[in-house]
C-alpha positions in Angstrom: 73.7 42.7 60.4 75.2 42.8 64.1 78.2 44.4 64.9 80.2 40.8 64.6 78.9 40.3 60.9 80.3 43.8 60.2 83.4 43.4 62.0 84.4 40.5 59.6 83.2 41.3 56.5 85.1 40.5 53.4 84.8 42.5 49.8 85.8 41.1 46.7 88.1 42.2 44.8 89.1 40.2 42.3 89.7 35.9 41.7 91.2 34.7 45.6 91.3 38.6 46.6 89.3 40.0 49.2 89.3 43.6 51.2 88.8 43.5 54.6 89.8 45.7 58.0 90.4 44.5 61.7 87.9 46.3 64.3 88.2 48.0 67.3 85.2 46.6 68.5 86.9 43.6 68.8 90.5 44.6 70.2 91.6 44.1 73.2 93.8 47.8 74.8 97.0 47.5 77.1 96.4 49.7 80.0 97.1 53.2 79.5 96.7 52.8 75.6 100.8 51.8 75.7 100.6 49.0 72.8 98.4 49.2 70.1 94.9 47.4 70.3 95.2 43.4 69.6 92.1 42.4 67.9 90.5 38.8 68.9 92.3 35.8 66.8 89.2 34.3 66.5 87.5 37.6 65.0 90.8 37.4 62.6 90.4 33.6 61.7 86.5 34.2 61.0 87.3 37.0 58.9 89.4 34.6 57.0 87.0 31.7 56.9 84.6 34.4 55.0 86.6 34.6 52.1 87.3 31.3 51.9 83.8 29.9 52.1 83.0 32.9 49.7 84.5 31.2 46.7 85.1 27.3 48.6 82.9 24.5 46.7 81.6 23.3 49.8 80.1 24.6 53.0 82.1 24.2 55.8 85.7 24.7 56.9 85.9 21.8 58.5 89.6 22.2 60.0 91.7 25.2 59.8 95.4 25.7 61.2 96.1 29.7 62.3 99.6 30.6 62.1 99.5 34.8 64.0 102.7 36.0 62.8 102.0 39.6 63.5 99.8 42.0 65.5 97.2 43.0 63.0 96.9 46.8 62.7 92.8 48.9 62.4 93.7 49.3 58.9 92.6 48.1 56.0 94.0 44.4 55.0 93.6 41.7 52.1 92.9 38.5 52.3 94.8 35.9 49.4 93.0 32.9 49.2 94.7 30.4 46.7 93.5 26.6 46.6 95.9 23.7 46.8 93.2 20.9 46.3 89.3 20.4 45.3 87.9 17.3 45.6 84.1 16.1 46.0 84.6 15.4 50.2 87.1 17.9 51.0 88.7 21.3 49.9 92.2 22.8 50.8 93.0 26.3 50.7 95.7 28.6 51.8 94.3 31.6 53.5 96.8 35.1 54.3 95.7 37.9 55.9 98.2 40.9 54.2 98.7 44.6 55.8 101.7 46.5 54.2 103.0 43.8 52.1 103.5 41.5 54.9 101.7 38.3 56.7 99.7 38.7 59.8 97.9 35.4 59.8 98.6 32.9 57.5 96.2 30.1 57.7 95.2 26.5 55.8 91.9 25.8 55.7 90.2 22.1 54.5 86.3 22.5 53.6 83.9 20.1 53.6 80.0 19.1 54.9 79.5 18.4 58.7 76.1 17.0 59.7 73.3 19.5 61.1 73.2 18.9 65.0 69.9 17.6 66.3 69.0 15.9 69.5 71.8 12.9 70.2 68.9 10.3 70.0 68.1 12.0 66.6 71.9 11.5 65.2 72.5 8.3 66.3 69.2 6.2 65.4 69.4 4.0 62.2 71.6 6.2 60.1 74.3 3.3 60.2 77.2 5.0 60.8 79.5 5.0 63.5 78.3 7.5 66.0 80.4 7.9 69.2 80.7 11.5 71.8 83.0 11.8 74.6 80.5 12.9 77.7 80.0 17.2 77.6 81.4 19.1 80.3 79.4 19.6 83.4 78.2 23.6 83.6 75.9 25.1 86.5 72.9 25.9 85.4 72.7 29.7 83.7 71.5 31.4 86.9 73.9 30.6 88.8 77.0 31.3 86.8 78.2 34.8 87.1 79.3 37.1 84.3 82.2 39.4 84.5 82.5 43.2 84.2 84.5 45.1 81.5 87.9 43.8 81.6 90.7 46.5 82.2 92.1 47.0 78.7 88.6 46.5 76.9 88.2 50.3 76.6 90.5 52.4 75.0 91.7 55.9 76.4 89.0 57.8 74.3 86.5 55.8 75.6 85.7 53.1 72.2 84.5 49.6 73.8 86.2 46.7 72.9 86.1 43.0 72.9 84.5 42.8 76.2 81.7 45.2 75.1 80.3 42.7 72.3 80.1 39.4 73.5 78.2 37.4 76.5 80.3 35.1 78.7 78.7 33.6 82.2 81.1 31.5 84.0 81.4 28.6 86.0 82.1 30.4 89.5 84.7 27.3 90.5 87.3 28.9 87.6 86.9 33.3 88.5 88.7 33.5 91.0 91.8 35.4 89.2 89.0 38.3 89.6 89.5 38.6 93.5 93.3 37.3 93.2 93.0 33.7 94.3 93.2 32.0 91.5 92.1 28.5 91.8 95.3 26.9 90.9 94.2 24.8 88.1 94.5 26.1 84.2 90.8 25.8 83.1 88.3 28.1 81.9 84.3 27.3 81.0 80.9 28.6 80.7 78.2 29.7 78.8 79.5 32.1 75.1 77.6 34.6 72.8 77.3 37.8 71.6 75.4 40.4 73.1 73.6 41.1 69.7 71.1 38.3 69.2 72.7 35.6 66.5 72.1 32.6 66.0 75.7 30.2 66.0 77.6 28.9 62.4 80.8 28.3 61.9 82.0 31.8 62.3 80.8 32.0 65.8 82.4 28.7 66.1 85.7 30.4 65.1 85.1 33.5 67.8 84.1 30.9 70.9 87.2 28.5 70.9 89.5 31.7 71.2 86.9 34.0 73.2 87.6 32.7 76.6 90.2 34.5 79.1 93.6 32.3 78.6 93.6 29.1 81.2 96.5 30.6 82.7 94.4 32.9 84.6 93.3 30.1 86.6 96.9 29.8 87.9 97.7 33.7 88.4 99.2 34.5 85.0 96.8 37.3 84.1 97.4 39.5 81.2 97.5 39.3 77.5 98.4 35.9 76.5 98.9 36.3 72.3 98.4 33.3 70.0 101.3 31.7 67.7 98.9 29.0 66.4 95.4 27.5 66.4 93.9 24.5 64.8 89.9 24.6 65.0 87.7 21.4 63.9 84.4 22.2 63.3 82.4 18.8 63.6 79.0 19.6 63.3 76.3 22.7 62.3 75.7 24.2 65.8 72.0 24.6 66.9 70.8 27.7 67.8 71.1 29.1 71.4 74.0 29.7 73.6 77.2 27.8 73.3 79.0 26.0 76.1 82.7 26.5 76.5 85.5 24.6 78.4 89.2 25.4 78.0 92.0 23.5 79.7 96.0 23.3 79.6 98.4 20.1 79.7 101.5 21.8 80.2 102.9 25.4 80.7 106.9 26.0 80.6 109.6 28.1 79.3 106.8 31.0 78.8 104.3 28.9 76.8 101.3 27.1 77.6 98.8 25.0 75.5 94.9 25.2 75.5 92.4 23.0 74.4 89.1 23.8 74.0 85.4 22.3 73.3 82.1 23.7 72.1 78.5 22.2 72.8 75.4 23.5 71.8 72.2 23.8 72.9 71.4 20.3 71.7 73.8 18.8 73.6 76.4 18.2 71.1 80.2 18.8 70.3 80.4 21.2 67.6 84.0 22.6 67.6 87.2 21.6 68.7 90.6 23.6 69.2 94.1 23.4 70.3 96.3 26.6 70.6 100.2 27.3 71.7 100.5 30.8 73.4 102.8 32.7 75.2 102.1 33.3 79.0 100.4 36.7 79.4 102.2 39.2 81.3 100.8 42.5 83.1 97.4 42.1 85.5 93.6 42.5 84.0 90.8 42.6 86.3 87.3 42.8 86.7 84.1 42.9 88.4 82.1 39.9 88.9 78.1 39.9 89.0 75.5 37.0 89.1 
């Protein structure tokens, strides 16, 4: 079991009730330990998705809408799970994370069965369905993208690792340059994602890569924490195994918000996740080292 698995397990506890507790290993720490830690939202959403997919009648969640209405706490929380539709293509169920009687993350969740990715020849040949993928995004090779150091507020003041600590991110050299302070101007972020533990991708991963990038913003000087209000994931196919592509982009920031969109492509070549988030602007500077 890697630290991930670990981080969002669920227990049991009765019909649509599960026990489950946010981890450190996954939070993010404001400098100087001011503000509690803020664990990842995808870490949160795929601690969800266990639960559901613990009791759902089919495989996959297949689209799920996060609402973050608070900042979870390293305590222990319950998950509610209550279903508002089965039917033989698709499930519905409402999904709420609890801590002290009150709603951190309330999410919907529709379950269903995405195909298995395989080469695109492989999908498209003969199966006489309509089979159509927008062109993946264009990555340097692995070598020559460059993966950055412990970001400042990964650690907290006694030393724990965070986020940073757990997962693998190499990037595109054309979008780091927030690191040095020149940001290139443009709100986009994209490279290669996985944990540092060797798993193999599913939809939980899936869940942890379309939030596990640094906001867009950085790209136009807006470093800091940038917290989630809400995130729809589509999971559109099984992912193969190996590392995951990732590309993040904004329409629009205004008025202290900004949108991101984000894909995911597998080693095969194909689109296996989809996501489209409204955040706040992040506020406060984060830095770090880059190495090749």
């Amino acid at each position: 079991m890697t630290i991930f698995d670990e981080a969002t397990a669920v227990r049991r506890i009765s019909d649509g009730v599960y026990e489950a507790c946010p981890d450190q290993r996954f939070a993010l720490v404001a400098p100087g330990g001011t503000t509690p830690p803020a664990v990842n939202g995808g870490v949160l959403i795929a601690t969800v998705l266990r639960a559901v997919l613990d009791c759902s009648p089919l495989p996959h969640p297949v689209a799920t809408s996060a609402h973050f209405l608070r900042v979870a706490k390293l305590a222990p929380a319950e998950i509610q799970v209550t279903w508002l539709k089965t039917g033989r293509t698709a499930a519905t169920a409402r999904a709420t994370l609890m801590q002290d009687g009150e709603a951190v993350l309330e999410t919907t969740v529709t379950t269903g069965t995405v195909p298995v990715s395989r080469p695109v020849a492989a999908l498209t040949a003969g199966n006489g369905q309509l089979t159509w993928t927008d062109a993946p995004p264009v990555l340097p090779g692995i070598d020559k993208c460059v993966e950055l150091g412990p970001w400042r507020g990964t650690v907290a003041p006694d030393g724990t690792a965070g986020y940073a600590a757990q997962i693998r991110m190499l990037f595109d050299p054309a979008v780091t340059g927030w690191v040095r302070d020149e940001p290139s101007g443009l709100p986009e972020m994209r490279g290669y994602f996985g944990l540092r533990e060797e798993r193999e991708p599913d939809a939980l991963l899936l869940a942890l890569a379309v939030d596990g990038l640094p906001p867009v913003v950085f790209g136009l000087g807006a470093t800091g924490w940038a917290p989630t209000v809400e995130l729809t994931m589509y999971m559109r196919m099984v992912p193969a195994p190996g590392p995951l592509r990732v590309a993040a982009r904004c329409r629009h920031v205004s008025g202290g918000w900004f949108d991101e969109e984000a894909e995911v492509w597998d080693s095969a070549g194909n689109l296996v996740a989809q996501s489209r988030q409204i955040a706040r602007v992040g506020r406060g500077p984060v830095r770090a080292a880059a190495s090749s």
